[in-house]
N, C-alpha and C positions, 0 to 999 in steps of 0.2 A: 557426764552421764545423760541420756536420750532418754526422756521418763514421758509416759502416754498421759494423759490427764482422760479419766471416765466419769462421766456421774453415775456409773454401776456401781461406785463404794458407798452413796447413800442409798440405794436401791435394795443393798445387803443389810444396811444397820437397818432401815425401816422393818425387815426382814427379822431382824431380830439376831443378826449372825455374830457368830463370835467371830472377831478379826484377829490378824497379828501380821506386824511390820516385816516386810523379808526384802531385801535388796532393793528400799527404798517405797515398797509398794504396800499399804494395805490392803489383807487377802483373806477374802474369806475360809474360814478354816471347817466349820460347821453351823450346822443350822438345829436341827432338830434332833444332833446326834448322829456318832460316825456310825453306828452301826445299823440302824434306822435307814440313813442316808445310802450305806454298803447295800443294805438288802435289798431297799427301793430300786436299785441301780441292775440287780442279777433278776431281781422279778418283773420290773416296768421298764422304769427310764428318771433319771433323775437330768440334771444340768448343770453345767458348772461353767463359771464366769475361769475361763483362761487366758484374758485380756493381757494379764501380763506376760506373755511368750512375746518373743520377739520375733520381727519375720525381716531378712534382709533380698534384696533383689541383685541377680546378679545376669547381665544381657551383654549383648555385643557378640563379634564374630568368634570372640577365643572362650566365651562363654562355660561350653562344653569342655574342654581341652582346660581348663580354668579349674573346673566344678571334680574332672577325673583327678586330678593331679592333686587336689588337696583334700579329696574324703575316699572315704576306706570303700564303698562299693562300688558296682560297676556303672555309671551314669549312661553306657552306651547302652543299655539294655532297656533304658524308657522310653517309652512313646510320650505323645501329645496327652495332657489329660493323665498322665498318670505319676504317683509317688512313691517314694523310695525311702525307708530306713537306711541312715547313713550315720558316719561319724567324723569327729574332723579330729587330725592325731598331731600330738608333737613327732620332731625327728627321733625323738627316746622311744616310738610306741606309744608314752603315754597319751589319754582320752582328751582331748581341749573342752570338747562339748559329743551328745549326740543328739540328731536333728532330724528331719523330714525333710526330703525335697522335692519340689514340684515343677515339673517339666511342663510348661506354659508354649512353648517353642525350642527349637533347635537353637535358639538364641539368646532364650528367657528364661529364667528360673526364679523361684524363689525357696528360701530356708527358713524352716523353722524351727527356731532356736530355744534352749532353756533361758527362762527369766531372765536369773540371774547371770548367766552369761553373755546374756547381746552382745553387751557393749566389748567383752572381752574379745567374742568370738569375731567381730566385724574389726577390731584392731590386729586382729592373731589374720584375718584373710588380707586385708588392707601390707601386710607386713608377709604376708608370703608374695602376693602379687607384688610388690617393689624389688622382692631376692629372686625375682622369676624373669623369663621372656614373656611371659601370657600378660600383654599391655592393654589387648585391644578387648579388652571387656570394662563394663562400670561395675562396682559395687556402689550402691546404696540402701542406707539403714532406714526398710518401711515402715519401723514397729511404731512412731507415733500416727502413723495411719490406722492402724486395723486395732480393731476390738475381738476378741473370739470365745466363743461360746461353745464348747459342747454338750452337745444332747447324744445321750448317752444308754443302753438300754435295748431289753426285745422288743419295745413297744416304741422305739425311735422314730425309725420311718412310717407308722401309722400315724405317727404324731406330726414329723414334719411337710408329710405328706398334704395335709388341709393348709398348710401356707404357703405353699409352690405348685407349677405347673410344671416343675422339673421331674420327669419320667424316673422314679428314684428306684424302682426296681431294673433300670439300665444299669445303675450305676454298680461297678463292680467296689470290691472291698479296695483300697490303697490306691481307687481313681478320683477324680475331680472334676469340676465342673463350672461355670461362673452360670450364676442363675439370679432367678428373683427369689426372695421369699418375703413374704406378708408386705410387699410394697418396697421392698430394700434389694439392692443390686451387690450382691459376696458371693463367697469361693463357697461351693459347699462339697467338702470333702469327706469321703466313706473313708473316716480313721479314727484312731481313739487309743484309751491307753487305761482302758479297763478289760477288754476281751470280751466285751460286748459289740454285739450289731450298733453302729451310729454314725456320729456326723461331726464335724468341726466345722465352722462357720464360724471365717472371717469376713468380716463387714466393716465399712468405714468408723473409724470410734465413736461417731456421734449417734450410729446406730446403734451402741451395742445397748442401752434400757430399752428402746421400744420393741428392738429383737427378743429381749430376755422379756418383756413382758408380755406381747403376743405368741410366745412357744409356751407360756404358764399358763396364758388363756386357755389356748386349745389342751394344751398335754395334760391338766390336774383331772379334768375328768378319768383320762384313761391312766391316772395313778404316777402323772408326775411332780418330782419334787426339786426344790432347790439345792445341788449338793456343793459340800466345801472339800477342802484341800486333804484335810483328814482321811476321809474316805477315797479320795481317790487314790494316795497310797496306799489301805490296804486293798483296793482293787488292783492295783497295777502287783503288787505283792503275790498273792493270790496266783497270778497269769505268770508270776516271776521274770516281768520285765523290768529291765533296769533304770537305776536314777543315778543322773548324776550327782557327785561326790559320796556316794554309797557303793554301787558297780562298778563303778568305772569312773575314775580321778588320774589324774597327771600321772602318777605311779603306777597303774592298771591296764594291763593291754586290755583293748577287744577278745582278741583270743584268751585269756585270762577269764575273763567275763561272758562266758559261751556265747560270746559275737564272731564267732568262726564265721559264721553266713551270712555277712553284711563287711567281711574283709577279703576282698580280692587277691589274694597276692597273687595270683599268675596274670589281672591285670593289665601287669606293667607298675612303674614306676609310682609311686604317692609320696606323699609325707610319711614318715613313720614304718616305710614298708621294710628296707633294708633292716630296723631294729628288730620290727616282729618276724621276720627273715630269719635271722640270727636266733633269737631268741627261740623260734620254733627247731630250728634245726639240733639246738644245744638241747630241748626238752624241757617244756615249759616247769618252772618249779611249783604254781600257785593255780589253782581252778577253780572257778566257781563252785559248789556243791546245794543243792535242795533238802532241806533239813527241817523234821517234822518231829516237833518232840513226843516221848509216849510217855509222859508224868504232865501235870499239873506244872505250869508256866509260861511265862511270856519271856520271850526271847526279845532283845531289844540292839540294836545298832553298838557293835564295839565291844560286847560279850566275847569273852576269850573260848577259844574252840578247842577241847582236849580230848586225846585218845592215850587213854591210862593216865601217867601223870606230866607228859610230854603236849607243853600248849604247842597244838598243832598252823593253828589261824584263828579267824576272830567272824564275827556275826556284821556282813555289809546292811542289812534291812532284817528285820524281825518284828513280828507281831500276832496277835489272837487273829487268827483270821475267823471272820464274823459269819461264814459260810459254814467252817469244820467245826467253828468251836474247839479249835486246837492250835495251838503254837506253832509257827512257821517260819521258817527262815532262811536266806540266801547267805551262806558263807564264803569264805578263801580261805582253803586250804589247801596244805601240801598236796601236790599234785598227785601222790601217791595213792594217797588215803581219800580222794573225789572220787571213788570208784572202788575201794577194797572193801574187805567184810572186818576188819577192824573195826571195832566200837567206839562210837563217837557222844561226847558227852559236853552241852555249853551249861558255861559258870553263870548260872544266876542268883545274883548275889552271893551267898554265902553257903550255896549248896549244886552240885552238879546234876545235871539233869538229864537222860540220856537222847538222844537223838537219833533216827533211822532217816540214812539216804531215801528221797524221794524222787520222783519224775516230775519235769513239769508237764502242764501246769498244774498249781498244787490245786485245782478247781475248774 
C-alpha cells in the first residue's frame, strides 16, 4: 500500500481534533463539533484536510481512448482546464470507485480517487490496461505527491482571493487551473462535495501545513473554521451526493444510484456497459429514493425500509440533517415503490417511523 506521510496530523491534534484510523490513515473527524462545523460550512467557509484522496496520472497518446473505455461518462466532451464526475465499473455494472477527472491535455489526465480505494482502483486500471490493446499510455500512482485541502463555503473565494493573483471569478464551477497561492505552486479546482461555492487545492505534500495555516490566517476573520470528516457527510448528505460503499458498492449500478447522468451508454463501448445494458432494458429492480422522516428520529446506514409489513429495501446514508433539523435519508428500494404513493416507513430500532419521498437536494 502507497500511504502519503503529512505533518497535517499534528497540526489537527494541536487543533484539538478528534481523530480515527480509516484505511491506514489518521483523519480528522471533528473539531468543534459536526454541527457547528455543518453550519459554519452553509453560512461562511469552513476547511477540510482531504490529503488522504488519492490522485493517479494517466498521459500518453492512448490516454484518451484509455480514460473513455474504462469510466462510465463521456471524456470526449472535456476541454483543457476542465473536470468531470466520473466512475470506474466492474464488467457486472457494479461501482469499483467514483472519481473526478481532470483534463490537463489531450494527453494528460489526472483522477481523483476515494481514500480508501487508491490503491485498489490503480491495480483495477493497471489490470484493465494488460486485458486491453490501449498500451500506449502510463499509469502512475501521484497520491504521495499532493496534499489537498478544501475550502469550502459562500465566503470561499473572498477568502482565497487575498492569497492568489489567480482571477477566481474566471474560474467556472468543475474547471481548474495551476496557480500560485500564498507562495505555493497547486491545482486550484472550482469543486467540492458539500454544494457550496469552493475550491480543492492540491499542492505538493510538504505544503499542505503552511497552506492550511495561511487560508486560517486570512479566512478566521471572515468566519472560517477548521472542519472534520463528520460534517462533511452530513453536507454531502444534505446535497444527496453519493459515497462510496453506501451509494454505490460492487453490487450497485450507477443507474441504481440516480447516476444516470454521468453513464453514457450510447457512448459506445466501457467497462460495465453491456451489464447496465441489459440490466436497463429488463427494468431496473432497485432505485435510489430521497427519504425525509415526519416523526422524531434519526435514520442511520442499513435501517430496514418497509411499506406495510413487506421490508421493501434498506437506508444507504441517513442522518439529522443539521440544516432541517429533520431526518434524512438516501435509500434502495424496489423500483416500484421510488416513485409511488405507497407509504413508506424505516425501522428505527424497535419502532417504525414513517417517511415521505423527497426531491433532491434535501437543502
Amino acid at each position: 500500500m502507497i500511504m502519503k506521510k503529512t505533518p497535517l496530523n499534528q497540526l489537527h491534534r494541536d487543533l484539538g481534533a478528534r481523530m480515527v484510523e480509516f484505511g491506514g490513515w489518521d483523519m480528522p473527524v471533528q473539531y468543534a463539533g459536526v454541527i457547528a462545523e455543518h453550519l459554519a460550512v452553509r453560512s461562511a467557509a469552513g476547511l477540510f484536510d482531504v490529503s488522504h484522496m488519492g490522485e493517479i496520472e494517466v498521459s500518453g497518446a492512448q490516454a484518451f481512448d484509455f480514460l473513455q473505455y474504462v469510466t462510465t461518462n463521456d471524456v470526449s466532451k472535456l476541454v483543457d482546464g476542465q473536470v468531470q464526475y466520473t466512475a470506474l465499473c466492474y464488467e457486472s455494472g457494479g461501482v469499483v470507485d467514483d472519481l473526478t477527472l481532470y483534463r490537463f491535455a489531450a494527453d494528460r489526465y489526472l483522477l481523483c480517487v476515494n481514500a480508501a480505494n487508491s490503491d485498489k482502483d490503480f491495480a483495477w486500471l493497471q489490470e484493465l490496461q494488460g486485458k486491453s490493446s490501449l498500451k500506449d499510455c502510463e499509469l502512475i500512482n501521484r497520491s504521495p505527491e499532493y496534499a489537498q485541502l478544501a475550502l469550502q463555503g459562500p465566503r470561499a473565494a473572498e477568502i482565497l482571493a487575498q492569497l492568489t493573483a489567480v482571477d477566481l471569478g474566471a474560474l467556472k464551477y468543475y474547471h481548474f487551473i495551476e496557480g500560485n497561492v500564498g507562495g505555493m505552486e497547486m491545482i486550484i479546482s472550482r469543486t467540492g462535495y458539500t454544494g457550496e461555492d469552493g475550491f480543492e487545492l492540491y499542492c505538493k505534500t510538504g505544503d499542505g501545513a503552511p497552506l492550511w495555516q495561511e487560508l486560517m490566517r486570512v479566512g478566521e476573520p471572515l468566519g472560517l473554521v477548521p472542519v472534520g470528516l463528520g460534517a462533511r457527510d452530513t453536507l454531502r448528505l444534505e446535497k444527496g451526493y453519493a459515497l462510496y460503499g453506501h451509494e454505490i458498492t460492487a453490487e450497485i449500478m450507477p443507474l441504481e444510484a440516480r447516476l444516470g447522468w454521468i453513464t453514457k451508454l450510447q457512448k459506445g463501448d466501457f467497462v460495465g456497459s453491456d451489464a447496465m445494458l441489459t440490466a436497463k432494458e429488463a427494468g431496473l429492480k432497485r432505485q435510489l429514493v430521497p427519504l425525509k422522516l415526519t416523526d422524531s428520529g434519526v435514520p442511520r446506514d442499513g435501517y430496514p425500509v418497509y411499506c406495510g409489513e413487506k421490508e421493501v429495501g434498506y437506508v444507504t446514508s441517513g442522518t439529522m440533517s443539521p440544516s432541517l433539523r429533520q431526518g434524512i435519508a438516501l435509500a434502495l428500494v424496489d423500483a416500484d415503490l421510488a416513485t409511488a404513493d405507497a407509504p413508506l416507513e424505516i425501522a428505527i430500532r424497535k419502532r417504525r417511523v414513517a417517511a415521505e419521498r423527497s426531491s433532491l437536494p434535501f437543502v
